[in-house]
C-alpha positions in Angstrom: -12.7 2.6 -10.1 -14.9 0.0 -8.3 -16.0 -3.9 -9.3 -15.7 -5.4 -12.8 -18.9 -6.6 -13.9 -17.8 -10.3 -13.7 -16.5 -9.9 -10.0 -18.5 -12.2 -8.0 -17.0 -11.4 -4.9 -17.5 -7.4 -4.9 -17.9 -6.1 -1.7 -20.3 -3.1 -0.9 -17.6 -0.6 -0.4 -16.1 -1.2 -3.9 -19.1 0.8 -5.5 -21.2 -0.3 -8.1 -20.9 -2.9 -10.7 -18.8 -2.0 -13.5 -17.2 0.7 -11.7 -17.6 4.4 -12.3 -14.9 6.9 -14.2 -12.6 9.0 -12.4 -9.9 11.4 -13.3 -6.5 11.4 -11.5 -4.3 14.0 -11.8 -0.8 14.0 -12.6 1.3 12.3 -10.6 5.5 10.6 -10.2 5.8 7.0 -9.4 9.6 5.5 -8.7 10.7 2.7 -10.7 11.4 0.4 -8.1 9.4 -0.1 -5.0 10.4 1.4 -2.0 12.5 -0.7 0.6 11.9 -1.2 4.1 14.8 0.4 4.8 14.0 3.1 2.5 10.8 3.4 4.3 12.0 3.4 7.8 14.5 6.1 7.2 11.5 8.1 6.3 9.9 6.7 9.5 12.9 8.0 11.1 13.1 11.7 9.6 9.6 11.9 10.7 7.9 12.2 7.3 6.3 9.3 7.1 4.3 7.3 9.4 4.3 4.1 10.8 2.4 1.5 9.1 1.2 -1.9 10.4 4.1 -3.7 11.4 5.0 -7.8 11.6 3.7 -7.6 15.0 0.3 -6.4 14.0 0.0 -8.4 11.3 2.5 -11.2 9.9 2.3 -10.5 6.0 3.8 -6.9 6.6 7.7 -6.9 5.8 8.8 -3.8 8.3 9.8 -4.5 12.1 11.1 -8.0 10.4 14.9 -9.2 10.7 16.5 -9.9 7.5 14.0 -7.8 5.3 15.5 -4.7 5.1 15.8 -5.1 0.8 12.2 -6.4 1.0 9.9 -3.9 -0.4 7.7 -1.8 2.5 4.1 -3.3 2.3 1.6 -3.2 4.5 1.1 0.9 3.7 -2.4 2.3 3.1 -3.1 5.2 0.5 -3.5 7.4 3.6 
């Protein structure tokens, strides 16, 4: 986790250079990524939370006619 040794543009919150080791626990990952349909349904069932939208910023794919196959982007890790 963190900056590769040859990043030159690390920023301070990426840690220190070279990184550090971390263990991640098991975990399931789909095969595809998840649709922006896919995501509002969740949005809609109230298990998942909205993220930035095309409104807020215009690289994110959800609140975005015609993208509904598109893959939901613009979601953070929280």
């Amino acid at each position: 986790m963190g900056c590769s040794l040859a990043d030159s543009a690390c920023e301070n919150d990426e840690g220190k250079p070279g990184g550090k080791s971390v263990d991640v626990p098991a975990f399931k990952i789909d095969k595809y990524e998840v649709s922006v349909a896919e995501y509002e349904a969740c949005i809609t069932a109230g298990k998942c939370q909205c993220p930035k939208d095309f409104q807020r910023n215009k690289y994110c794919n959800i609140g975005v006619e015609g993208r509904a196959s598109h893959p939901a982007n613009c979601v953070d890790w929280q």
